[in-house]
Steps between C-alpha positions, in 0.01 A plus 500: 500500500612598161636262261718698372779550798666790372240712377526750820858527435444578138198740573721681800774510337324667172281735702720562831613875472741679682549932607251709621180476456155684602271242567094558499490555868749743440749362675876451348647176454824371371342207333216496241320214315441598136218232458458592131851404433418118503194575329686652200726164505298265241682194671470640884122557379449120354615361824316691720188440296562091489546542862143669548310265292544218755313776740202558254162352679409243293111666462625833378328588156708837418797638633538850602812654448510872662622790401809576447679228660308206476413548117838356334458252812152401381558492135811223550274265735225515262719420213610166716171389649257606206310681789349841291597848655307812659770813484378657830536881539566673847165757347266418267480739157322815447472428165401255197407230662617576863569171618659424809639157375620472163420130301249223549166579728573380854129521625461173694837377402765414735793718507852478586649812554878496394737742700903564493537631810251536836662694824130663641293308236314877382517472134327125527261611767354769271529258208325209683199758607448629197489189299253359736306789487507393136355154532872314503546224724822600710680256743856458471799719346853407351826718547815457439609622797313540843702778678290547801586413845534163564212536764265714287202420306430836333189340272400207795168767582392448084556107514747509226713214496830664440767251342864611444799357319783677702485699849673816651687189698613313207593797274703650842688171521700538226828603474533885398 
């Protein structure tokens, strides 16, 4: 539980949208959560990332915020726990030094990947595969908000420890 009671409020209320709306699947929906809109929100953004410190693994050397989401997300925890930062792009460069993970070496090193949102978990299964492939130590992954099924365990088959601050539940609970 977060101790912060209303954060889902706040963070539904901020990022709750209403009209119509294509969605990825390419279905239409009347509702919409804009997650960058809390992002944008310097004081939305501090709580969340006090919230997700209390999730870090204690053993985690750098953490890895990913791209494009889970960069501002990264940055703020990192600036509270003194934990340095990877900047994690979905594809590595094709140019200067065409680096996958932007920052400190993670070879050997024990990284926490930072998300704001996981639904399928994709964008951290590619990142947690490729920075393995890279010599980093991946177990466990922070996000804001975990809105997969209750049920589902989209990363269980990459024994990633998946740690959330708020859930589809929570943030569906609150009042429109």
């Amino acid at each position: 539980m977060v101790d912060d009671p209303s954060l889902a409020a706040d963070i539904a209320a901020a990022c709750r949208l209403t009209g119509t709306f294509i969605l990825r699947s390419g279905t239409v929906s009347d509702t919409y959560f804009d997650k960058y809109l809390f992002e944008a929100q310097p004081v939305l953004l501090q709580r969340m990332a006090a919230a997700m410190v209390a999730l870090i693994p204690e053993d985690t050397d750098l953490l890895g915020g990913l791209e494009l989401g889970g960069i501002p997300i990264a940055t703020m925890v990192s600036a509270k726990t003194g934990i340095p930062t990877l900047f994690v792009r979905k594809q590595a460069k094709t140019y200067g030094t065409a680096k996958l993970a932007e920052g400190p070496d993670a070879t050997d090193r024990r990284v926490t990947l930072i998300e704001d949102v996981i639904t399928s978990g994709g964008a951290v299964r590619d990142a947690t595969i490729a920075l393995r492939e890279r010599g980093a130590v991946v177990e466990a992954v922070v996000c804001a908000i975990d809105r997969s099924p209750e049920d589902a365990r989209p990363l269980a088959d990459l024994q990633l420890d998946v740690r959330a601050v708020l859930t589809r539940a929570e943030l569906e609970a609150t009042p429109n």
